[in-house]
Backbone as a ProteinNet text record, in pm:
[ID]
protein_1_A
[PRIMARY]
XXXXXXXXXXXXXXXXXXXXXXXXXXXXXXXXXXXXXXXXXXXXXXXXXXXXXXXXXXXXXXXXXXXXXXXXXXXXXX
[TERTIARY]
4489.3	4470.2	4553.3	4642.3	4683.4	4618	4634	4629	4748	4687.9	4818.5	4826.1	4906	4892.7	4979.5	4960.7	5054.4	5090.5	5224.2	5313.7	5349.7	5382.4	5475.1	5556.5	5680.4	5787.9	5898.6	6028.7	6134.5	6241.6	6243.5	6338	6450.4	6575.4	6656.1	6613.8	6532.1	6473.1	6434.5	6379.2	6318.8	6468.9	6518.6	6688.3	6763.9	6766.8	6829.1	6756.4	6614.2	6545	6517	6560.6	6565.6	6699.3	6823.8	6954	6911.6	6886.8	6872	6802.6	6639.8	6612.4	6662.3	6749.7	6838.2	6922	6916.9	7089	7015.9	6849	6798	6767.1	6749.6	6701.6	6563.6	6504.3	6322.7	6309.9	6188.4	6158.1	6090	6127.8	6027.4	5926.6	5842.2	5694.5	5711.1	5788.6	5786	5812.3	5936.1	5998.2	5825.7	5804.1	5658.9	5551.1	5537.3	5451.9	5504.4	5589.7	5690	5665.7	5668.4	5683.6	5509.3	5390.4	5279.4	5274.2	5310.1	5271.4	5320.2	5408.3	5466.6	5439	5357.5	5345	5168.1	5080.6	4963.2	4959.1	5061.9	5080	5080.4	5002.2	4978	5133.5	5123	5259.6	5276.3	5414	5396.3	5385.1	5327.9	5286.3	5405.1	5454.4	5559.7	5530.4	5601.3	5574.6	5663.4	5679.7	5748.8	5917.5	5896.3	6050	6121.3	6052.3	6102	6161.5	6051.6	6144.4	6195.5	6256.8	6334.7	6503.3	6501.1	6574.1	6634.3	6588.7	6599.5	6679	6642.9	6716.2	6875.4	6943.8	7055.5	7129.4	7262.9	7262.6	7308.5	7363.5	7317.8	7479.1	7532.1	7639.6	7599.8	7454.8	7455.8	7495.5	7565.7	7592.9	7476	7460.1	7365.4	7318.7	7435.7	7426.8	7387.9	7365.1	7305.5	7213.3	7162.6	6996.6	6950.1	6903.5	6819.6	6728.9	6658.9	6578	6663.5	6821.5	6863.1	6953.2	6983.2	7036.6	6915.2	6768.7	6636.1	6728.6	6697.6	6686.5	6764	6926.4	7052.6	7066.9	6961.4	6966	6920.8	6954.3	6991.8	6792.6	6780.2	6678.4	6528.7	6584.1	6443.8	6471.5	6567.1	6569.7	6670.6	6757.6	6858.1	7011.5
22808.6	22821	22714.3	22745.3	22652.8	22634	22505	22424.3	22394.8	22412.1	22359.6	22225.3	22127.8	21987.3	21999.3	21881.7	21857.3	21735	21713.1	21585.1	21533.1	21393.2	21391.9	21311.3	21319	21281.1	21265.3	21182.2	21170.2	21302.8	21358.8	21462	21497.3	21378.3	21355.1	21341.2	21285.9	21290.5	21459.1	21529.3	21671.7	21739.6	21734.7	21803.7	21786.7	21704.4	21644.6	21689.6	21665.2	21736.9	21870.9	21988	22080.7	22113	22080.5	22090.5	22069.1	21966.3	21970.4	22007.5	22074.2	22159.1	22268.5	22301.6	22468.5	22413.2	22357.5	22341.2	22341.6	22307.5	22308.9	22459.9	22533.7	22658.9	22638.1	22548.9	22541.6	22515.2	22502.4	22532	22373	22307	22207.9	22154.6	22258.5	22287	22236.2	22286.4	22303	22135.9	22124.8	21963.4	21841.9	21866.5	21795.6	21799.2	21942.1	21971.4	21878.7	21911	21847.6	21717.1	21658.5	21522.2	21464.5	21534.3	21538.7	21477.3	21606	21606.7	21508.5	21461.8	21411.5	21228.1	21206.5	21074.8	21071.7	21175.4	21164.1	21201.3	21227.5	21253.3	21126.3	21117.7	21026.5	20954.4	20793.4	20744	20790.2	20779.6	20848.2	20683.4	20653.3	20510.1	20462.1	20378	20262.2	20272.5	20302.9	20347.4	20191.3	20124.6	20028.2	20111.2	20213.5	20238.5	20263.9	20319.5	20293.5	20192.9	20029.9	19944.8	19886.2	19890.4	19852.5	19962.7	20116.4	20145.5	20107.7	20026.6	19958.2	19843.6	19775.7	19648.5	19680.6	19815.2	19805.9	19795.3	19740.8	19711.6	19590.1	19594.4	19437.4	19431.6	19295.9	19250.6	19200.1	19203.2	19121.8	19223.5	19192.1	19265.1	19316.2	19456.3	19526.9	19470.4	19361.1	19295.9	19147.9	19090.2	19023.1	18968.6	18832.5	18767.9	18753.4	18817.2	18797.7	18650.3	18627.6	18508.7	18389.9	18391.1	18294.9	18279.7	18391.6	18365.4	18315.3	18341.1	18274.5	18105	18061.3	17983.3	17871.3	17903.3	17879.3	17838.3	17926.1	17931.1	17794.9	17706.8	17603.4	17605.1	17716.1	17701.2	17711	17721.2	17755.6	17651.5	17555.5	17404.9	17406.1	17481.7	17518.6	17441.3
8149	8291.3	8362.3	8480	8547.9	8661.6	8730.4	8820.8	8937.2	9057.1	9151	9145.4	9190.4	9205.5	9307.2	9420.8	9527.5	9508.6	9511.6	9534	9633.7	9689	9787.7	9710.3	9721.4	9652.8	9785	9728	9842.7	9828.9	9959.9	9974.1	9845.6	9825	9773.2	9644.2	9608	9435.9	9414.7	9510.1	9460.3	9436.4	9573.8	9552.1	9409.1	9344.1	9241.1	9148.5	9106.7	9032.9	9020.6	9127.3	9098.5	9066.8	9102.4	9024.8	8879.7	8885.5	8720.1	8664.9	8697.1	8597.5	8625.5	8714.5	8706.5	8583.2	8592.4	8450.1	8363.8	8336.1	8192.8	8154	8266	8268.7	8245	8364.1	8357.6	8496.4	8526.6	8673.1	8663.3	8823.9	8852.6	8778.8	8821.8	8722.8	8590.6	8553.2	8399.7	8349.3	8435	8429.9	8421.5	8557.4	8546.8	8426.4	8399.3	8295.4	8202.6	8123.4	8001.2	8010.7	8118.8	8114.8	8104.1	8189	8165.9	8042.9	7956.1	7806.8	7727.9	7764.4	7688.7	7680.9	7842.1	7848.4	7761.5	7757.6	7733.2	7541.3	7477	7345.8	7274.3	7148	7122	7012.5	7055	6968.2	6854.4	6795.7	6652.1	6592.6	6475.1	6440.5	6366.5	6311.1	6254.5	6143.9	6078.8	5867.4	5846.4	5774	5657.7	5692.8	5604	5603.7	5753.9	5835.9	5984.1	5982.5	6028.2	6056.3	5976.4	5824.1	5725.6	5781.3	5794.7	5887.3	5999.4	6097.1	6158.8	6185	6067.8	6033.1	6031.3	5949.7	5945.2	5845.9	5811.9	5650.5	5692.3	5523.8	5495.7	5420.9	5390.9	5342.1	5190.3	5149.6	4958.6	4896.4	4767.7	4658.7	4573	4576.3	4468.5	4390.4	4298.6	4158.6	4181.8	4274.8	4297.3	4254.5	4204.6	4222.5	4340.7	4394.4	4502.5	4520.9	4391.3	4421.6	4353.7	4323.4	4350.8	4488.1	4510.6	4699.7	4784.7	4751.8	4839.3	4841.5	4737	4701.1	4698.7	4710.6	4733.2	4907.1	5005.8	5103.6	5162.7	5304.6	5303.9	5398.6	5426.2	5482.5	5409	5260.4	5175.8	5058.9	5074.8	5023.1	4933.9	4957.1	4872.7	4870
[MASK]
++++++++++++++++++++++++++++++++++++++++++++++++++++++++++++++++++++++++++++++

């Protein structure tokens, strides 16, 4: 079931917003709706590998000791 809702919004923001949802091929409405939904959807949560993704890469060699580069490091007494 829908609902009307009334806005007041600035002239020039509606103008612009209906250009552009003509170019999405959606109506106003729809624009609002979408965005509705989309602010009340719940976060998707942060897994480990997310923010390990995140990070980027990295410059150590595969073949590496890892826990002698810790260790080597000037900040872990190395």
């Amino acid at each position: 079931m829908k609902s009307r809702l009334n806005l007041t919004i600035e002239e020039i923001l509606v103008e612009k917003m209906k250009a552009y949802a003509e170019k999405q091929h959606k109506s106003l409405s729809e624009l609002v709706e979408d965005y509705f939904k989309d602010t009340i959807k719940p976060k998707k949560r942060q897994t480990f590998m997310d923010i390990v993704e995140q990070l980027g890469s990295h410059d150590i060699d595969p073949k590496a000791d890892l826990k002698e580069l810790y260790y080597q490091d000037p900040k872990h007494g190395g």
